[in-house]
C-alpha positions, -999 to 999 in steps of 0.1 A, spaced: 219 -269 620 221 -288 588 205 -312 569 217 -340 543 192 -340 512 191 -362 479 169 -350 449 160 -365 418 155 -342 394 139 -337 355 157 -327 328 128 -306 313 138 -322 278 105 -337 262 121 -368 248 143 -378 279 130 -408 302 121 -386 326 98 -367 309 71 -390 322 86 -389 362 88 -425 362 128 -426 360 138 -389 371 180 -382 372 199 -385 401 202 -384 440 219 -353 439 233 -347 472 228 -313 484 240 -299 523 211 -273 535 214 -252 564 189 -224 579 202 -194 589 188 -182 618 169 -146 622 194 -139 648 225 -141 628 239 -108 616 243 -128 582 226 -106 554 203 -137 540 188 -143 579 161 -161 579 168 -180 547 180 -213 537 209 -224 519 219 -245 497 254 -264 487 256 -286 458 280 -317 470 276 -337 441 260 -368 427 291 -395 439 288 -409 473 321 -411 481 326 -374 465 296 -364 488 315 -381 521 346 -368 513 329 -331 514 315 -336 544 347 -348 562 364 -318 554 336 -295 562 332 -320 596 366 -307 602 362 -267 591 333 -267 617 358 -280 646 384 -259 640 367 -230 638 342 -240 667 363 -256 698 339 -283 706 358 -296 741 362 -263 750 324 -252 751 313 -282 766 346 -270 793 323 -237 800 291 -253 796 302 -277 823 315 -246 845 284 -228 840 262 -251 855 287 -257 884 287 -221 896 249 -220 884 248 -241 914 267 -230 938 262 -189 928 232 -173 916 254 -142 905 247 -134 872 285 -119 872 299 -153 878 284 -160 846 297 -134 829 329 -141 839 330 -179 824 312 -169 792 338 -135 787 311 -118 780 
């Protein structure tokens, strides 16, 4: 899971407008995802975070491509497909082998 985030940051300069927090820099846009105590990931546990940039349309443009990274690498029809079967036999069978068998496990 992921989330969308914009910051506004200060600059740390002493004579910049935002030195007083009224007027602070940015959004920043900035894609953060937790990585789950299960993954065999080394930072598990952690969260992450991607710098997309400060331009919308930079920002959307990001995401679509990383929209289409995440179904290519993760068959989305094709899940739902066993998901669907799982609950079928689920059903009908209360054998855990039948499951095993849909999930190639």
């Amino acid at each position: 899971m992921a989330s969308l985030i914009a910051k506004w940051q200060k600059c740390g300069k002493s004579s910049c407008r935002c030195s007083d927090g009224l007027f602070l820099h940015g959004p920043y846009f900035w894609l953060v995802k937790y990585i789950s105590k299960k993954s065999s990931h080394k930072r598990r546990g952690k969260y992450s975070w991607r710098y997309l940039g400060k331009n919308p349309r930079d920002v959307w443009e990001k995401l679509e491509i990383l929209d289409k990274r995440f179904n290519e690498k993760y068959n989305l029809s094709l899940l739902n497909a066993k998901i669907q079967s799982l609950k079928q036999n689920r059903k009908t069978n209360n054998n855990f082998k039948a499951v095993e068998h849909i999930l190639k496990i």
